[in-house]
Biopython code that builds the backbone (N, CA, C, O; Angstrom):
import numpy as np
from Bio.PDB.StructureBuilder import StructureBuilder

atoms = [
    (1, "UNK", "N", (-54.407, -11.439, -70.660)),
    (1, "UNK", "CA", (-55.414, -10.718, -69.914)),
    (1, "UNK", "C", (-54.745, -9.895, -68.815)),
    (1, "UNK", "O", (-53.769, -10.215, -68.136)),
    (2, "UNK", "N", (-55.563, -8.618, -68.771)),
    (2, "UNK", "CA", (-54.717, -7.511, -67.450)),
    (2, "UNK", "C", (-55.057, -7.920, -65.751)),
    (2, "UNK", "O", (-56.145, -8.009, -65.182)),
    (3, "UNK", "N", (-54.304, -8.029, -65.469)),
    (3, "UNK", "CA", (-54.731, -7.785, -63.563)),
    (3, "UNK", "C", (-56.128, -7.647, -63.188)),
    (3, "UNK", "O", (-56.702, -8.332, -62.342)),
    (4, "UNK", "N", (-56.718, -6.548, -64.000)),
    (4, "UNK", "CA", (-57.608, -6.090, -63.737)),
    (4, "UNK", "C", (-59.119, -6.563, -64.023)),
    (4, "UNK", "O", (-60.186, -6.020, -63.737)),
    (5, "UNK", "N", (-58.775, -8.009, -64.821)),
    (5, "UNK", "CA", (-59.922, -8.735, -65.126)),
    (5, "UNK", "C", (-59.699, -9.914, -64.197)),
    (5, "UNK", "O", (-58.678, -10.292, -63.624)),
    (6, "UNK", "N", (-61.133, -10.468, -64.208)),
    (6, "UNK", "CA", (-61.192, -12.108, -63.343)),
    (6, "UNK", "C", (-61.958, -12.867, -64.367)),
    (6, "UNK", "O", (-63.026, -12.414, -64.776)),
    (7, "UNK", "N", (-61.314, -14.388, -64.960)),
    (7, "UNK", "CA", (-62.298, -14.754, -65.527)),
    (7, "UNK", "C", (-63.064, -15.744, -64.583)),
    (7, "UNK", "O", (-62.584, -16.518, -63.754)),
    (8, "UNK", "N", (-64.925, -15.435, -65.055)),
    (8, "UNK", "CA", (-65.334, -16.069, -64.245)),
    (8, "UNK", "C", (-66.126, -17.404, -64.870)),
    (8, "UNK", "O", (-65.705, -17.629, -66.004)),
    (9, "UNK", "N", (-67.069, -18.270, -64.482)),
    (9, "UNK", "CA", (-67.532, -19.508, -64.994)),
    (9, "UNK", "C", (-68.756, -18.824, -66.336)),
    (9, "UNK", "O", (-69.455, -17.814, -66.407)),
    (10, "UNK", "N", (-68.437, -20.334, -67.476)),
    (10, "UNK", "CA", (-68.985, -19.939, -68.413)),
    (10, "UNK", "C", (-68.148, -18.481, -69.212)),
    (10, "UNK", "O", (-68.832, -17.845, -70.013)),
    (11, "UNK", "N", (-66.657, -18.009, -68.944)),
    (11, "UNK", "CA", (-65.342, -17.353, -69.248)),
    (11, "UNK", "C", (-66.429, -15.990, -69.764)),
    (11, "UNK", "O", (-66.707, -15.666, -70.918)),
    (12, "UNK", "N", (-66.933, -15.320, -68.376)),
    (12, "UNK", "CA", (-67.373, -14.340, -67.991)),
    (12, "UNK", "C", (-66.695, -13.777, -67.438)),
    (12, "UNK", "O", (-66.340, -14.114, -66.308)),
    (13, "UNK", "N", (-65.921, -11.830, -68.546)),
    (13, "UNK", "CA", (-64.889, -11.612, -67.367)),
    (13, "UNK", "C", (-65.710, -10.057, -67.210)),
    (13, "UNK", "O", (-66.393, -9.290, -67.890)),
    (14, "UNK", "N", (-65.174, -10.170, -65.922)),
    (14, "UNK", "CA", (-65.462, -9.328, -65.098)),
    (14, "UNK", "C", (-64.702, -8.274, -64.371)),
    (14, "UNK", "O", (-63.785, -8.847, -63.783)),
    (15, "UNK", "N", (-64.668, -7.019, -64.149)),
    (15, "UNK", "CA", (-63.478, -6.544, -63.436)),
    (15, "UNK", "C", (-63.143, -6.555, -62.140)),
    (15, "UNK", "O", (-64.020, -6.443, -61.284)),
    (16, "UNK", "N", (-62.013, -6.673, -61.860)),
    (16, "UNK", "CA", (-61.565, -6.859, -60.615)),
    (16, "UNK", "C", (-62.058, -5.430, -59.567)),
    (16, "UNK", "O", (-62.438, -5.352, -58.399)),
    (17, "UNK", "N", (-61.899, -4.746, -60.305)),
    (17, "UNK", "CA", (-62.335, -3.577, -59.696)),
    (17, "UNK", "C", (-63.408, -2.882, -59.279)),
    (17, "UNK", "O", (-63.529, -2.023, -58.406)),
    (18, "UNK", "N", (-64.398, -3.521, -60.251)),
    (18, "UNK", "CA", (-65.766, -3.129, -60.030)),
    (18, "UNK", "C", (-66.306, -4.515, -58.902)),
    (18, "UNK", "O", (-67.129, -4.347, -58.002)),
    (19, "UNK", "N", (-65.681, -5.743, -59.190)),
    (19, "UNK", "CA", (-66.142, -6.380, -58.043)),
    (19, "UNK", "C", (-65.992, -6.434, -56.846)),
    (19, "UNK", "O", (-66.654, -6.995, -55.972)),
    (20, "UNK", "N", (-64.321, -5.312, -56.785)),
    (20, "UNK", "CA", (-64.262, -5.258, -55.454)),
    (20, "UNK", "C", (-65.090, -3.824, -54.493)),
    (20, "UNK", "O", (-65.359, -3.801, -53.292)),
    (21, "UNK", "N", (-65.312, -2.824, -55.466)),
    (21, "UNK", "CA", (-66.551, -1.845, -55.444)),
    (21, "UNK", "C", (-67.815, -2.354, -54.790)),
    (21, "UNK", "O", (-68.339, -1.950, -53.752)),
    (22, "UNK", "N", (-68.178, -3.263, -55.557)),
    (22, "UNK", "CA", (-69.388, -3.770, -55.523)),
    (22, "UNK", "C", (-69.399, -4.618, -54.338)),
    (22, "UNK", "O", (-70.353, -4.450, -53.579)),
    (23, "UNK", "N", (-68.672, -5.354, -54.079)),
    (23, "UNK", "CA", (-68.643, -6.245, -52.888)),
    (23, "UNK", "C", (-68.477, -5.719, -51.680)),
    (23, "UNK", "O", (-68.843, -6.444, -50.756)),
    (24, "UNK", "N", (-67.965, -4.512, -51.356)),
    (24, "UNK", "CA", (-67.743, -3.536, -50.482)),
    (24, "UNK", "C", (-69.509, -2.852, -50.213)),
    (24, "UNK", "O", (-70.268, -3.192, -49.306)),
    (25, "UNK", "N", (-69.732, -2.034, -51.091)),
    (25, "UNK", "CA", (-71.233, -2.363, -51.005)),
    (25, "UNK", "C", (-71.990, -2.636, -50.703)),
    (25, "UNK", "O", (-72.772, -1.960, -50.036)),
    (26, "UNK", "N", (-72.168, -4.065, -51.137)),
    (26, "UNK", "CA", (-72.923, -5.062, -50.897)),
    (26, "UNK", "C", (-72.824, -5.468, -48.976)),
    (26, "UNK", "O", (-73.835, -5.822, -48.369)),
    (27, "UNK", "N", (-71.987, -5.381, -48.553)),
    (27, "UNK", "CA", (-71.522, -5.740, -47.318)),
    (27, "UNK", "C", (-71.764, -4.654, -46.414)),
    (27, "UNK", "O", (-72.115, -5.040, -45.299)),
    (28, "UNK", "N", (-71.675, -3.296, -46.572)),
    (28, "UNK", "CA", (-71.853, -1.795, -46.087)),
    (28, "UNK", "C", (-73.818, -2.123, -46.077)),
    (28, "UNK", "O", (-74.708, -2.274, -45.239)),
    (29, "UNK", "N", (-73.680, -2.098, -47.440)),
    (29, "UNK", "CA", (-75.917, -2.030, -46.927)),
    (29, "UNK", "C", (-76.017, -2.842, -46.117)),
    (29, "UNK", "O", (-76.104, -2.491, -44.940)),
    (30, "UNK", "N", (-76.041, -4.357, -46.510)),
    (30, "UNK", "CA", (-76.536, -5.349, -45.802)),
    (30, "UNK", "C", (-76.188, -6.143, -44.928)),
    (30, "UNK", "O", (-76.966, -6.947, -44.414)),
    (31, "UNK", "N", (-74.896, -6.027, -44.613)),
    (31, "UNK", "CA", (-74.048, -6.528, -43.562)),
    (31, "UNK", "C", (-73.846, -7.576, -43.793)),
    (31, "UNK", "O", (-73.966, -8.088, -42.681)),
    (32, "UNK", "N", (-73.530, -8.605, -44.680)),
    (32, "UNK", "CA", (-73.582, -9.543, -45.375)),
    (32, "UNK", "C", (-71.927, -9.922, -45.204)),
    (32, "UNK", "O", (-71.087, -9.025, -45.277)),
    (33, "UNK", "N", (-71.408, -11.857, -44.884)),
    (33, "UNK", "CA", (-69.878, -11.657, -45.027)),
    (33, "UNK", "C", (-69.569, -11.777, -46.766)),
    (33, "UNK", "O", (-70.188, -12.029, -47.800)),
    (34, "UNK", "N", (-68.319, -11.451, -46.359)),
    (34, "UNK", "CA", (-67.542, -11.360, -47.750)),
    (34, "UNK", "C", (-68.096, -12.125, -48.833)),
    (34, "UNK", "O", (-68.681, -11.536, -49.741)),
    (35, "UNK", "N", (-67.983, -13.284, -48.833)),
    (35, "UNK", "CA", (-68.134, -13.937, -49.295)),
    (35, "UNK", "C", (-69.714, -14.247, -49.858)),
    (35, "UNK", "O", (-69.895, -14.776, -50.954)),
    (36, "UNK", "N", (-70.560, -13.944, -49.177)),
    (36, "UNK", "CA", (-71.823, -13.458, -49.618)),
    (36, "UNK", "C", (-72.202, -12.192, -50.587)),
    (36, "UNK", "O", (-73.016, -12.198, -51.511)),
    (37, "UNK", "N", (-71.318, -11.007, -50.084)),
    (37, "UNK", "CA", (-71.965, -9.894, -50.261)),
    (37, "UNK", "C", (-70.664, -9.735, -51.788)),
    (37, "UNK", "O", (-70.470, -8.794, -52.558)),
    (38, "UNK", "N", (-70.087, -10.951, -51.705)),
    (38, "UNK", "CA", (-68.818, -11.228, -53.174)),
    (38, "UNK", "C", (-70.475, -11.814, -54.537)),
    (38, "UNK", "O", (-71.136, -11.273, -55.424)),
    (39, "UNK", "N", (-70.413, -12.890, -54.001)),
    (39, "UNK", "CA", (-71.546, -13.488, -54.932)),
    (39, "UNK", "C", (-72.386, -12.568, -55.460)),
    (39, "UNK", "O", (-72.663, -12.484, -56.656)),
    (40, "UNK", "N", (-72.888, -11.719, -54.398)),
    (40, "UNK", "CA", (-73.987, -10.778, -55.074)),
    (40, "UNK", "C", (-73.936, -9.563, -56.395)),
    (40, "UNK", "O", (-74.588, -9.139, -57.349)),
    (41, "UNK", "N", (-72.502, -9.363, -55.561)),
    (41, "UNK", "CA", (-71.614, -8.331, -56.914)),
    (41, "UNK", "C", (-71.731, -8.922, -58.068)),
    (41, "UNK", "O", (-72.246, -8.551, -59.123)),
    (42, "UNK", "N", (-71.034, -10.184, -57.664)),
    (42, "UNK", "CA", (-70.691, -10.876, -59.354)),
    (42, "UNK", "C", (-72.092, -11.232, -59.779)),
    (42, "UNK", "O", (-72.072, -11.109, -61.004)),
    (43, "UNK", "N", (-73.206, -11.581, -59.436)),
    (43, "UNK", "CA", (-74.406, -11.147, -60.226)),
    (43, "UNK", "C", (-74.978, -10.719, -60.903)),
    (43, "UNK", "O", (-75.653, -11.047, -61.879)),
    (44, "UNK", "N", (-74.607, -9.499, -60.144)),
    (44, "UNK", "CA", (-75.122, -7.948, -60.408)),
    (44, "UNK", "C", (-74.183, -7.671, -61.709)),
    (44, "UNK", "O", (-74.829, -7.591, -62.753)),
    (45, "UNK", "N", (-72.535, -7.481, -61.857)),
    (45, "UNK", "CA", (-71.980, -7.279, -62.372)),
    (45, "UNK", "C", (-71.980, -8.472, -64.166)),
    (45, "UNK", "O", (-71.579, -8.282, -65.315)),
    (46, "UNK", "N", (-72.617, -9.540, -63.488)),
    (46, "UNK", "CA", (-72.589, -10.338, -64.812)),
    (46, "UNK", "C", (-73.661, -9.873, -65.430)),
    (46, "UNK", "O", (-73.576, -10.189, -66.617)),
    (47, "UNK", "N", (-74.871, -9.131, -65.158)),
    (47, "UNK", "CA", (-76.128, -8.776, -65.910)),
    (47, "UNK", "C", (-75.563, -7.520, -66.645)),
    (47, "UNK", "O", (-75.473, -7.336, -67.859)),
    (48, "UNK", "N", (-75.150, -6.573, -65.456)),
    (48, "UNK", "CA", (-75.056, -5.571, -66.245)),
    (48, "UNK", "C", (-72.926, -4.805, -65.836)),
    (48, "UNK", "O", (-72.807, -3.896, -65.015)),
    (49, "UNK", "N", (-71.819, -5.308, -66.454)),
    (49, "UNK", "CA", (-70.503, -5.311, -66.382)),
    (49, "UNK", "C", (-70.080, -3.991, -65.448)),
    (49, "UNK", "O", (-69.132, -4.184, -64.686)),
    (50, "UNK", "N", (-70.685, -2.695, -65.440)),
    (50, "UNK", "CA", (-70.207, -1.531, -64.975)),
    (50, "UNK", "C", (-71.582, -1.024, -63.716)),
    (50, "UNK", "O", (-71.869, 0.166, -63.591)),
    (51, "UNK", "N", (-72.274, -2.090, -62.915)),
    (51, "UNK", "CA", (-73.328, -1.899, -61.920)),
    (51, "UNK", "C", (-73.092, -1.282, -61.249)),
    (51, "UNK", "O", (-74.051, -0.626, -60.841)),
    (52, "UNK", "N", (-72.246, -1.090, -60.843)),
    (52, "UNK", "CA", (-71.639, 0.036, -59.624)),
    (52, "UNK", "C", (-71.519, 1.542, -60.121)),
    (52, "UNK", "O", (-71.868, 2.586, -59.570)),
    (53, "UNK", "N", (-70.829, 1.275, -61.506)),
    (53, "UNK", "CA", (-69.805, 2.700, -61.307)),
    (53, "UNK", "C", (-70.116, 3.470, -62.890)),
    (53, "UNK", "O", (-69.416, 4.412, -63.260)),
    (54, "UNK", "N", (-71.028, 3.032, -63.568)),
    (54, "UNK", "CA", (-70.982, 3.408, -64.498)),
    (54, "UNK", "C", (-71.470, 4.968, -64.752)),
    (54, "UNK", "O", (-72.669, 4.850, -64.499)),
    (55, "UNK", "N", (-71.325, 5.982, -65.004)),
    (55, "UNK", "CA", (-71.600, 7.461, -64.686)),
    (55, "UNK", "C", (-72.908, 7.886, -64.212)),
    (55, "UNK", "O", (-73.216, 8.617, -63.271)),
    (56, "UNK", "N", (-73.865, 7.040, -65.387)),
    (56, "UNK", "CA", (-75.222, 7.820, -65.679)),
    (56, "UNK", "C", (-76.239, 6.365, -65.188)),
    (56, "UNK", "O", (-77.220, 6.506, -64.457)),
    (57, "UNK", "N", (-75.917, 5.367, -65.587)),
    (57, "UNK", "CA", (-76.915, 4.580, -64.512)),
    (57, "UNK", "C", (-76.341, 3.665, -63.814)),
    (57, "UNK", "O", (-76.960, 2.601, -63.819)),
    (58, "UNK", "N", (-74.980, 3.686, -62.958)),
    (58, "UNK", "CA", (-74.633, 2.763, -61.810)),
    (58, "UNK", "C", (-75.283, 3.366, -60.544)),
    (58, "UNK", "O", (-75.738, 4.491, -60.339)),
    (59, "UNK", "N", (-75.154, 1.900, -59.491)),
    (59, "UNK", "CA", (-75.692, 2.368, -58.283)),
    (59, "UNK", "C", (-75.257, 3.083, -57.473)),
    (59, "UNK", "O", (-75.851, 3.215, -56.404)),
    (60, "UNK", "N", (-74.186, 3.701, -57.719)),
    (60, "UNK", "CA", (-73.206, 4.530, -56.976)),
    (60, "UNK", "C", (-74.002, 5.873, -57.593)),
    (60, "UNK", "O", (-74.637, 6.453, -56.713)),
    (61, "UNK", "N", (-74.100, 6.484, -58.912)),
    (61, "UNK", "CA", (-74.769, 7.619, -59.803)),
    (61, "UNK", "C", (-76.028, 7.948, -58.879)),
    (61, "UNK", "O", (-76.287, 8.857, -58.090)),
    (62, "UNK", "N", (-76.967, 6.342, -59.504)),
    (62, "UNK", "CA", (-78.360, 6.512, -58.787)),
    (62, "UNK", "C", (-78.767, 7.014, -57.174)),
    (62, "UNK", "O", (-79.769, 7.557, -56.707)),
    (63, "UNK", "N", (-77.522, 6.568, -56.606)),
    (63, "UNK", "CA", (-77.578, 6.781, -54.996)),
    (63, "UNK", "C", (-77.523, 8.309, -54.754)),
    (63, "UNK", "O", (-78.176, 9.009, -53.980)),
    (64, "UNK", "N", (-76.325, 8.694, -55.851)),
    (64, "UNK", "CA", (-75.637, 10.189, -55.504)),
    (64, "UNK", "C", (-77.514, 10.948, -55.867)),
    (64, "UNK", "O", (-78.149, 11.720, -55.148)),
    (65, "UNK", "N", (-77.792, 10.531, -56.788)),
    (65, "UNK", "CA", (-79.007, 11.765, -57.029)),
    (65, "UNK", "C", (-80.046, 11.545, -56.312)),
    (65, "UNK", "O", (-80.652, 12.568, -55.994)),
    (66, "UNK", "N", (-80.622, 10.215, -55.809)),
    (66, "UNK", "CA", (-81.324, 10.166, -55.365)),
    (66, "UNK", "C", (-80.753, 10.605, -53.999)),
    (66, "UNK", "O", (-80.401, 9.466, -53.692)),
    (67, "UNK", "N", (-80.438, 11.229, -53.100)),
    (67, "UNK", "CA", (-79.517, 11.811, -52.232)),
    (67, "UNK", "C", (-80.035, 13.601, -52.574)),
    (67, "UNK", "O", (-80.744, 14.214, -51.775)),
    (68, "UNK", "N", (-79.657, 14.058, -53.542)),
    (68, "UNK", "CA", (-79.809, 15.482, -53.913)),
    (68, "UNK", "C", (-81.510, 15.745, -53.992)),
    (68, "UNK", "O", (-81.957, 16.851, -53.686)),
    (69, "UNK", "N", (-82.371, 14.680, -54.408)),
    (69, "UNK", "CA", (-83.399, 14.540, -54.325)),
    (69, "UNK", "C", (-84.199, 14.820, -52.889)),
    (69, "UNK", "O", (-85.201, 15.532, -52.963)),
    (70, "UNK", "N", (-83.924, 14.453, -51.973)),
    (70, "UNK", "CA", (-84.260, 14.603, -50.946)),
    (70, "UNK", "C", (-83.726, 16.012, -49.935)),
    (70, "UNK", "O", (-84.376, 16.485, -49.003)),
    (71, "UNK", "N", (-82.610, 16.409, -50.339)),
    (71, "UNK", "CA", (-82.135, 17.724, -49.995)),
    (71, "UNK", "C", (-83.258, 18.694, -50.225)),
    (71, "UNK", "O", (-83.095, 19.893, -50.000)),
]
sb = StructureBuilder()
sb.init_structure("model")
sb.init_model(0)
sb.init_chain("A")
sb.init_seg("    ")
for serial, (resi, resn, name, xyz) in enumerate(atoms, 1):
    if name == "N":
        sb.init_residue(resn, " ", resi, " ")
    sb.init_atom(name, np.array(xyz, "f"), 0.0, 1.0, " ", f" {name:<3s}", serial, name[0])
structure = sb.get_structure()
């Protein structure tokens, strides 16, 4: 397995990268510590693997347009 995966419980892997995306995030909205606003990622990221960053429906995408929306 690459660097770039974590396996997680129930050998759910996940990327290192998108969780650390996501956990950053998570902590920026809600002010949440690490370790909280960690859990929530890996949640998020176990439902749906690319929650953050995926082009056309991550929350990073959704944010950017809904953003242009209001312009």
């Amino acid at each position: 397995m690459g660097e770039d995966i974590i396996n997680m419980e129930r050998k759910k892997m996940i990327s290192k990268k998108e969780l650390e995306i996501g956990t950053k995030i998570e902590k920026e909205e809600h002010g949440y510590s690490n370790i909280i606003s960690r859990k929530i990622a890996t949640d998020h990221i176990k439902e749906f693997p690319k929650y953050y960053t995926d082009k056309k429906y991550g929350l990073i995408a959704i944010e950017k347009k809904m953003k242009k929306r209001k312009s």
